[in-house]
C-alpha positions as CSV (number, residue, x, y, z in Angstrom):
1,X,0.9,-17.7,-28.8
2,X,3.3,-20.3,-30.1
3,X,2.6,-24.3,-28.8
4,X,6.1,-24.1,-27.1
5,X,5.1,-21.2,-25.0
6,X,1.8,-22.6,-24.6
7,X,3.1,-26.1,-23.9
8,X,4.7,-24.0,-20.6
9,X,1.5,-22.1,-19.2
10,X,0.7,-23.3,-15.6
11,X,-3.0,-25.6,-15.9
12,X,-4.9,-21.9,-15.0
13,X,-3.3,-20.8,-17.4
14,X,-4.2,-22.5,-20.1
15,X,-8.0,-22.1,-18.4
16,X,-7.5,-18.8,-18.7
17,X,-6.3,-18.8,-22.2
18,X,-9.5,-20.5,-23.5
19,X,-12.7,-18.4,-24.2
20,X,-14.6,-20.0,-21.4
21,X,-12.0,-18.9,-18.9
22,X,-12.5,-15.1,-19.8
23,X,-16.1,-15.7,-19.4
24,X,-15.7,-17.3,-16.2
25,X,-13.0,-14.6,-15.0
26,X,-16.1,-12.0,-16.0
27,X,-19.0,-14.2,-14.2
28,X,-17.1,-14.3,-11.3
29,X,-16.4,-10.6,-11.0
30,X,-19.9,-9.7,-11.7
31,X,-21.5,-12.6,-9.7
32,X,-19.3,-11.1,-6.8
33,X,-19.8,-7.4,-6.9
34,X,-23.6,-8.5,-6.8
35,X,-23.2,-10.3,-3.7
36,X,-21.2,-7.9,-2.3
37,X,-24.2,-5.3,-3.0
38,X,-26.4,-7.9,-1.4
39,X,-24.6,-8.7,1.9
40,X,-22.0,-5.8,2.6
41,X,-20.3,-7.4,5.2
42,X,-19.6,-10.6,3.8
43,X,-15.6,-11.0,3.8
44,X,-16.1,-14.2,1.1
45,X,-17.4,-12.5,-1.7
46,X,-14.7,-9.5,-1.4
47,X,-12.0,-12.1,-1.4
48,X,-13.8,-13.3,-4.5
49,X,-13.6,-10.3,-6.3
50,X,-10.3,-9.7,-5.4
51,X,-8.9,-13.3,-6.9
52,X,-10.9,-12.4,-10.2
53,X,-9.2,-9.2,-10.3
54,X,-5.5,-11.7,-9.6
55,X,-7.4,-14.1,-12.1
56,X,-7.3,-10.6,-15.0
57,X,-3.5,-10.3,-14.5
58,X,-2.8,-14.0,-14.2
59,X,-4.1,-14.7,-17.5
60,X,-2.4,-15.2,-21.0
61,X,-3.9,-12.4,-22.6
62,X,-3.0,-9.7,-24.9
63,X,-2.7,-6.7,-22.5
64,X,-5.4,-4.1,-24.0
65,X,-7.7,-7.4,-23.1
66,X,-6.4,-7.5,-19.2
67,X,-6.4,-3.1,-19.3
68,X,-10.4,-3.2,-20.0
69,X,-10.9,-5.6,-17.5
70,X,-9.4,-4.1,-14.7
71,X,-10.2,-1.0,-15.7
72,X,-13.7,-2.0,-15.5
73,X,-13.4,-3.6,-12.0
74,X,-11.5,-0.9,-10.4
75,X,-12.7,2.1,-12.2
76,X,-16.7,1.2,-12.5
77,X,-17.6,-2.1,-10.6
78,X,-15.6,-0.8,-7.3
79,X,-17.0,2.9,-7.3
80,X,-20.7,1.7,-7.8
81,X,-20.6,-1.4,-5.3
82,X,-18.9,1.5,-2.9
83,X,-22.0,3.3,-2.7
84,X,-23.9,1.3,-0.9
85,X,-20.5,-0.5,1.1
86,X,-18.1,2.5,1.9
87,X,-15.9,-0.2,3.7
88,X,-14.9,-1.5,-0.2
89,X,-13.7,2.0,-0.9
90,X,-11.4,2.3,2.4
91,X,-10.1,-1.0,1.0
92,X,-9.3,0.2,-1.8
93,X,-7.6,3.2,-0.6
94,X,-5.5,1.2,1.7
95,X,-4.5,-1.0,-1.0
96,X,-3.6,1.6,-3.4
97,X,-1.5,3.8,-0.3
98,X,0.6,0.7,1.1
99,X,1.0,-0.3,-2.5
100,X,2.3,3.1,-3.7
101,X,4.3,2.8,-0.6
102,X,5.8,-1.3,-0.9
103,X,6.7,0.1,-4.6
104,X,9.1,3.1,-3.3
105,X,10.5,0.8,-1.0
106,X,11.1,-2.0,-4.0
107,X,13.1,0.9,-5.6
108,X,15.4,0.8,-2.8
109,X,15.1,-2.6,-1.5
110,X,14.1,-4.9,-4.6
111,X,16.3,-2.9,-7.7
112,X,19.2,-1.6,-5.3
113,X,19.8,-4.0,-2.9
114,X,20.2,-1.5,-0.2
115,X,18.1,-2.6,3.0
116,X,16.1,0.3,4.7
117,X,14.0,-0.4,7.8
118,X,13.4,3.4,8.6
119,X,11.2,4.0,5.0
120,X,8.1,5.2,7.4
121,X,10.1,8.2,8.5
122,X,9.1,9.4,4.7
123,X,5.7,8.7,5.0
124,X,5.7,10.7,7.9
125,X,7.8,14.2,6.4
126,X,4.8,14.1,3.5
127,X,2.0,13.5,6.5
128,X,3.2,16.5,8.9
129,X,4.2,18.7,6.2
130,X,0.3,18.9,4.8
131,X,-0.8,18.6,8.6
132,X,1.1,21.9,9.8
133,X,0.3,23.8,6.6
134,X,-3.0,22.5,6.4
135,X,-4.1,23.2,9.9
136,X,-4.1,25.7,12.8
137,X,-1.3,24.6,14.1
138,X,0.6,27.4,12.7
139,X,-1.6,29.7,14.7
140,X,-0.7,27.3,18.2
141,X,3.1,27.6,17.6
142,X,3.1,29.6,21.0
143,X,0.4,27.2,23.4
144,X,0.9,23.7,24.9
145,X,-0.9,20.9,23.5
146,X,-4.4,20.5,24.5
147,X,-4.9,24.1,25.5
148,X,-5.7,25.9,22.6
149,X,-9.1,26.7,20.6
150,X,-10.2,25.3,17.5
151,X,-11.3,27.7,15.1
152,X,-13.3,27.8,12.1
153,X,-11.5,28.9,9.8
154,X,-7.8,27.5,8.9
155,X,-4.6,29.9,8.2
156,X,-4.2,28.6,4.1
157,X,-6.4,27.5,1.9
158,X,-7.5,23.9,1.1
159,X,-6.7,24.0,-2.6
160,X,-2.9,24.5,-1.3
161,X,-3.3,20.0,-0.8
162,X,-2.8,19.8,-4.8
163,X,0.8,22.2,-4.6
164,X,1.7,20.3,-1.4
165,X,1.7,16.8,-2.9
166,X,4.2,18.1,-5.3
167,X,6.1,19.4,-2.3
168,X,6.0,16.5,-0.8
169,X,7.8,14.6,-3.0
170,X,10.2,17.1,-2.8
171,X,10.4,17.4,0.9
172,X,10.9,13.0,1.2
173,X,13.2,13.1,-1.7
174,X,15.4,15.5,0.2
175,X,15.0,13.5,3.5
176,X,16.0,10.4,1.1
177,X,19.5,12.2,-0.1
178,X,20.0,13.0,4.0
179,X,19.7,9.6,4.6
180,X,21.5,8.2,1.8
181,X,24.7,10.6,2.3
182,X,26.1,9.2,5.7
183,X,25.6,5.6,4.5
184,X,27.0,5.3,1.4
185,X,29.6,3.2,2.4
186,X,27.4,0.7,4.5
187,X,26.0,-2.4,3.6
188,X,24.2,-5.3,5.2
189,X,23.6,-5.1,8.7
190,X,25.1,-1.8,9.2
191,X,23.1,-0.2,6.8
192,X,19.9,-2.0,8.3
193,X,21.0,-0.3,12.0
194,X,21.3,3.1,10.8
195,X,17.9,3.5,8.7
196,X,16.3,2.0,12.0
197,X,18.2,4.8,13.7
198,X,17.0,7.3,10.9
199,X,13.4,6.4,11.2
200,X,13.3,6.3,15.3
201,X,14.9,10.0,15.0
202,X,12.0,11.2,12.7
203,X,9.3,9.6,15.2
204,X,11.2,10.7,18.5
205,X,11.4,14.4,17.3
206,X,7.4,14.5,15.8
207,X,6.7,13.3,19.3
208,X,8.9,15.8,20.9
209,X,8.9,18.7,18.6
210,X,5.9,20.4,21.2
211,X,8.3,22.7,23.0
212,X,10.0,25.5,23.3
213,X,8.0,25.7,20.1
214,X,5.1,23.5,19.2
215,X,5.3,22.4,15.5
216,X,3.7,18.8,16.0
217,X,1.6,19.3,19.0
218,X,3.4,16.0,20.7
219,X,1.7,12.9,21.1
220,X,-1.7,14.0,20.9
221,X,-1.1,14.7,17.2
222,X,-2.6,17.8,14.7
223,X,-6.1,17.8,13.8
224,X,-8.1,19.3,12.2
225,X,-6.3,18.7,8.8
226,X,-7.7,20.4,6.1
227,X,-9.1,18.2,3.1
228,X,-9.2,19.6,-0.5
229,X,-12.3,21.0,-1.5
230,X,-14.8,18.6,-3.9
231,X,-15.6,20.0,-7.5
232,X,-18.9,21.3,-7.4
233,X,-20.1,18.7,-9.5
234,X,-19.8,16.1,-7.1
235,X,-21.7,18.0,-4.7
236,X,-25.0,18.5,-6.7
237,X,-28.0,18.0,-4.9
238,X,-29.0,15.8,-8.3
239,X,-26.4,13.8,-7.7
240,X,-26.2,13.3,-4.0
241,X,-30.3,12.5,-4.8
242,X,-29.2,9.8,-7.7
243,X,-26.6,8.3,-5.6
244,X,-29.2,8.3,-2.7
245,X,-31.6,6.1,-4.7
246,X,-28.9,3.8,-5.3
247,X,-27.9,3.4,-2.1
248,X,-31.1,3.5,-0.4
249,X,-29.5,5.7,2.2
250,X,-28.4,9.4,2.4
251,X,-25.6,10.0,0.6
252,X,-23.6,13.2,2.2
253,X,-20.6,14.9,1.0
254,X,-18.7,13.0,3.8
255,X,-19.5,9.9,1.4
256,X,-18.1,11.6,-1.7
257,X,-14.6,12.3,-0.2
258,X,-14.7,8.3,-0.1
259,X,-14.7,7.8,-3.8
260,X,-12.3,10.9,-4.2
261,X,-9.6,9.8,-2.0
262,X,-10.1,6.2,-3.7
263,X,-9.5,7.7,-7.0
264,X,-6.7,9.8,-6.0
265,X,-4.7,7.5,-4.6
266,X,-5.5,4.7,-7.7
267,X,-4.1,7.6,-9.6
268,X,-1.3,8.5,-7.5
269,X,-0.4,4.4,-7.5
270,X,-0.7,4.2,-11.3
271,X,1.6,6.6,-11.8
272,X,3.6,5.4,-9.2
273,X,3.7,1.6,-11.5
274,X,4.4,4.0,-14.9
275,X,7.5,5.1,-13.1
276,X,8.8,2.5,-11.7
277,X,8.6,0.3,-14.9
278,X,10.4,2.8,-17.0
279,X,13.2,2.9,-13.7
280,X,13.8,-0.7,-13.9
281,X,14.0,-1.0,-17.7
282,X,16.2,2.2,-17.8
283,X,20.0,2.6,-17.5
284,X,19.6,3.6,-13.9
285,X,17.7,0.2,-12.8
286,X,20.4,-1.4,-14.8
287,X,22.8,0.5,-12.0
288,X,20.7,-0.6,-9.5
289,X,21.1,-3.9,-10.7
290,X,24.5,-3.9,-10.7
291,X,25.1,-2.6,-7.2
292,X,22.6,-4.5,-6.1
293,X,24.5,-7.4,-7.2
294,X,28.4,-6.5,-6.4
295,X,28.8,-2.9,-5.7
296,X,32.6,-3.1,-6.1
297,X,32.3,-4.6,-9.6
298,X,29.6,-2.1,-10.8
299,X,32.2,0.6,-9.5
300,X,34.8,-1.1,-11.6
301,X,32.2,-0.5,-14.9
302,X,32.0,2.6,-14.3
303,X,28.3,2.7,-12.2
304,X,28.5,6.3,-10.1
305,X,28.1,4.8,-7.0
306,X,26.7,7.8,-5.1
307,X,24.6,9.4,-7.0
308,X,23.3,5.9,-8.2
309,X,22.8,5.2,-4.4
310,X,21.3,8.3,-3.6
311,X,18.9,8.5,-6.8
312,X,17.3,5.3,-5.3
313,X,17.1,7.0,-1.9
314,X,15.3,9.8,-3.0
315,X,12.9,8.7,-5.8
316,X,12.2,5.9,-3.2
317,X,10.8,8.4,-0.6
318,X,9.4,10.2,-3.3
319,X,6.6,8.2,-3.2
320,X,6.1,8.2,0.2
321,X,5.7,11.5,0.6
322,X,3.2,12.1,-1.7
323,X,1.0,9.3,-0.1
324,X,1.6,10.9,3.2
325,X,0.2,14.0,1.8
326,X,-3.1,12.3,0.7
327,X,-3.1,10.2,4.2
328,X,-2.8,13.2,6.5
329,X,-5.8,14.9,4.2
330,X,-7.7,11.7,4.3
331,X,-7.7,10.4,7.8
332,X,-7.6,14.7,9.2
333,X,-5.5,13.5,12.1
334,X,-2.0,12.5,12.4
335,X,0.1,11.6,15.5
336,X,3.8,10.1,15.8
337,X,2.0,6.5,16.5
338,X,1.3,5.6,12.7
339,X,5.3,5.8,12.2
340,X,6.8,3.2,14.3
341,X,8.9,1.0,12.9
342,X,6.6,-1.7,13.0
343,X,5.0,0.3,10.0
344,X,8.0,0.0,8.5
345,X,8.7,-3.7,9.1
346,X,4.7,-4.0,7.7
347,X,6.0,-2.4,4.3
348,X,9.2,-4.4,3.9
349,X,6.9,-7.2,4.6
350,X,5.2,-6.4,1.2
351,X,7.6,-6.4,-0.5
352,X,9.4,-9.9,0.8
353,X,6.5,-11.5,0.4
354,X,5.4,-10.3,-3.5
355,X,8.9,-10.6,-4.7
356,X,12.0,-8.1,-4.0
357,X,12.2,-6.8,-7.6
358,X,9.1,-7.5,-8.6
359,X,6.5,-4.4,-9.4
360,X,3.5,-6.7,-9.9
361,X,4.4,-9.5,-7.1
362,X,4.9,-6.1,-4.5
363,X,1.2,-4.9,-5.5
364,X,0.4,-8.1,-4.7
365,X,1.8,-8.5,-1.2
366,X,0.6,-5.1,-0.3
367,X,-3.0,-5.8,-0.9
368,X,-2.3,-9.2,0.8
369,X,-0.8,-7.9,4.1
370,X,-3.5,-5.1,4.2
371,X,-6.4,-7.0,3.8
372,X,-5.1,-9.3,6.7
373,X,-4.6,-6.0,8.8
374,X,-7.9,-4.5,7.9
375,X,-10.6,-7.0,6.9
376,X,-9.8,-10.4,7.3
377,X,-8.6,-10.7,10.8
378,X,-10.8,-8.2,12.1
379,X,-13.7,-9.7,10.4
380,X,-12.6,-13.1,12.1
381,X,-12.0,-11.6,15.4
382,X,-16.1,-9.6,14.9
383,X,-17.2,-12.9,14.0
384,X,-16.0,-14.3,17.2
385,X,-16.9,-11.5,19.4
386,X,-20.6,-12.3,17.8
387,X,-20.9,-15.8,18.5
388,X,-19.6,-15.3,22.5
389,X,-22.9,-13.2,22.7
390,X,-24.5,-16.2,21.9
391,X,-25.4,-19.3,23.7
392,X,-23.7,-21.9,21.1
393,X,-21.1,-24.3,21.6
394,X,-18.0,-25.6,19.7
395,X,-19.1,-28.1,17.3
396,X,-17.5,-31.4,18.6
397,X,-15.7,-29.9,21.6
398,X,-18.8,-29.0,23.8
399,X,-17.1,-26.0,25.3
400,X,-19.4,-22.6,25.1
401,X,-18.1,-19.9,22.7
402,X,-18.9,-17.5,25.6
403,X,-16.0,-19.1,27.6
404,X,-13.4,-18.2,24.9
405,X,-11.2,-15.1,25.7
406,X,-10.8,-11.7,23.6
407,X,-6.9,-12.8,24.3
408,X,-7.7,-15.1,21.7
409,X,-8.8,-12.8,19.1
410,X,-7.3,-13.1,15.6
411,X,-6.9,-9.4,15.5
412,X,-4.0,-9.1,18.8
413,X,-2.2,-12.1,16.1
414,X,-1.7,-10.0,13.1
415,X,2.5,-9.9,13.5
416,X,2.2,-13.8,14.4
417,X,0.4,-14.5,11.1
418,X,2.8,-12.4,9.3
419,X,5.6,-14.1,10.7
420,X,4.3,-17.8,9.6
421,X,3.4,-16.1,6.0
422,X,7.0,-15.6,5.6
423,X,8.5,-18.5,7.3
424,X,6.4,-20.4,4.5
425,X,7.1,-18.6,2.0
426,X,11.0,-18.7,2.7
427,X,10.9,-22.4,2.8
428,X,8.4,-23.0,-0.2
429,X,8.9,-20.2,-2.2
430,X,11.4,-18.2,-1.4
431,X,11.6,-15.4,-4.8
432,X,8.0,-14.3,-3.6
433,X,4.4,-14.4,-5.3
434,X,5.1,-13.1,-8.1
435,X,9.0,-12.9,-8.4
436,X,11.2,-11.0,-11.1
437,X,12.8,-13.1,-13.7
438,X,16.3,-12.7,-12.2
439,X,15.3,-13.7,-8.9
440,X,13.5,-17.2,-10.1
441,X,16.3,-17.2,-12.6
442,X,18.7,-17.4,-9.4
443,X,16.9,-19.5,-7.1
444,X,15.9,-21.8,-9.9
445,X,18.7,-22.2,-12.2
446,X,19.0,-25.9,-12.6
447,X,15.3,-25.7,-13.4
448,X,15.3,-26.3,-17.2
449,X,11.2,-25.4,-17.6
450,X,12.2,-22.0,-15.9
451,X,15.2,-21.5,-18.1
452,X,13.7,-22.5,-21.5
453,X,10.7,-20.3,-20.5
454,X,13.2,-17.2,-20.5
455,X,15.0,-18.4,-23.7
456,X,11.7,-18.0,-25.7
């Protein structure tokens, strides 16, 4: 690394760059997985392990360097601190699904420029396809919901999950090209309004589509959905035993489908990175750029506007719908009430807040905005609900926790919090965590550090 591009690292940065700040990146991550092991519910030390994890990408370092390191923390430390804290694992799986999901929605939102607030609808085709072909509801077509018997046995088999992910992609893509054909001349606003429209039609019919014939059972939802069976390896009595020891609990094959939908859904989300890398340096995220930019002049180049348009619709849901594939298997229930379009307003959230454009900054704001959904504010808002059992007070107001409300739970403020996020981050920093180089570049031009650090 050159003094000039040196002389332009951030201060941790240049921390990082030094010998001592890859040993303190490593101490932290170890000292935290430890504590995690130690005290499973303490929200602190996950939040440290996640910064070390920010800490590995963050730093100037050749990239084999930052690949062992997170490698390590994602593909050993995370898997072995799971065992005895399954919550870590749901994390993670959270993480990698709305982060899989943010980055399908970058495709059409960050490269392409074309706003979509009905993105959940795709989520929801992969979901219901594996939930109706991977339950009895096929064999319930004929009964109204909440009348019929559960059987033991289901109409296909489980291993049918690994063909159906693969048909889920095709089944959103194809949704994508539906969507994308009636609105190829719409921009803005108007395009906003009619994916809104496209995504309440998807959750209107799912809860509706329960008569004459009933293909989604309604609003109570299909289960039970199938999940794919585990290798016999993983099912060993030795190693349920070894993983026992370690845990100092029981570990059950319930437990093991925690680390396998971890892993398939990191895999599903590295993929998911591999793609959209080689998209955005290809000639079709060139495209995107251009139309994303001025439509009318890209046209005049000679950019294919609709099948430019429509190739980001579909490899945009693409994604989706293989993640709703691996969510319907995962949770074994689905109902029309995880596809509102507040879902969708939680994914474009993401991706405002990481950077439009960017594929690191979107990771990012994923695991960000999940980790306040999941852990953080409901962590708070137990933490609360613990001390009103007690008989404390509030330090230097004297009034008894008891005497607080549950209407003042951190939890019921989640789209509050999310809404000051990104009123700050509009005013302060308005290209996102992490932003591409053409949105700082844009926001930023008559910054001459940010323009000589492109030059080099």
């Amino acid at each position: 690394m050159s003094a000039m591009r040196n002389d332009n690292l951030s201060p941790v940065q240049r921390w990082l760059n030094t010998a001592w700040g890859v040993v303190g990146v490593i101490a932290l991550m170890s000292f935290a997985s430890y504590m995690m092991i130690q005290n499973p519910r303490s929200l602190p030390w996950r939040l440290a392990f996640l910064v070390s994890l920010f800490l590995i990408f963050y730093m100037p370092r050749h990239l084999v360097v930052k690949i062992i390191l997170g490698v390590t923390g994602m593909l050993v430390i995370i898997p072995f601190v799971g065992i005895s804290n399954p919550f870590l694992l749901e994390i993670g799986f959270q993480i990698c699904l709305f982060a899989a999901l943010a980055l399908g929605l970058n495709i059409v939102v960050g490269f392409a420029g074309l706003l979509d607030l009905g993105y959940i609808a795709f989520f929801a085709v992969g979901a219901y396809l594996w939930a109706f072909f991977g339950s009895q509801q096929i064999w319930h077509l004929d009964e109204a919901p909440g009348t019929f018997q559960i059987y033991p046995t289901f109409p296909f088999p489980a291993l049918w999950f690994w063909m159906f992910i693969g048909v889920g992609i095709i089944a959103a893509a194809f949704m994508g090209i539906m969507l994308g054909t009636p609105v190829l001349r719409l921009r803005g606003d108007y395009l906003a309004i009619v994916t809104l429209g496209f995504g309440e039609v998807i959750r209107v019919l799912l809860n509706n589509l329960d008569k004459p014939v009933n293909l989604t059972n309604g609003p109570q939802g299909i289960t039970p959905i199938q999940r794919p069976p585990l290798p016999p390896l993983l099912t060993s009595a030795a190693l349920l035993d070894w993983l026992s020891k370690i845990a100092g609990r029981p570990i059950t094959g319930n437990d093991i489908y925690g680390f396998f939908f971890y892993f398939t859904a990191l895999i599903v989300l590295c993929i998911t990175i591999v793609i959209a890398y080689r998209l955005d340096n290809s000639r079709i995220g060139r495209a995107w750029t251009a139309i994303r930019e001025d439509d009318v002049a890209a046209q005049a180049m000679g950019v294919p506007l609709v099948r430019t348009k429509l190739m980001a619709f579909a490899l945009g849901a693409s994604f989706s719908g293989a993640m709703g594939v691996i969510f319907a298997a995962n949770r074994t229930f689905v109902s029309p009430e995880s596809f509102t379009l507040t879902a969708s307003i939680s994914i474009l959230v993401m991706v405002i807040l990481g950077g439009l454009g960017s594929i690191p900054g979107v990771i990012v704001g994923a695991t960000i905005v999940t980790l306040l959904n999941i852990d953080i504010l409901q962590t708070m808002s137990l933490a609360l609900s613990s001390l009103r059992q007690g008989s404390g007070t509030i330090p230097l107001l004297g009034i008894a926790w008891a005497e607080i409300p549950t209407q003042l739970d951190p939890a019921r403020y989640q789209r509050l919090v999310f809404g000051l996020i990104l009123i700050i981050m509009m005013i302060f920093r308005p290209e996102g965590i992490i932003p591409s180089k053409r949105a700082q570049l844009e926001l930023h031009e008559e910054d001459p550090e940010i323009a000589e650090r492109e030059e080099i």
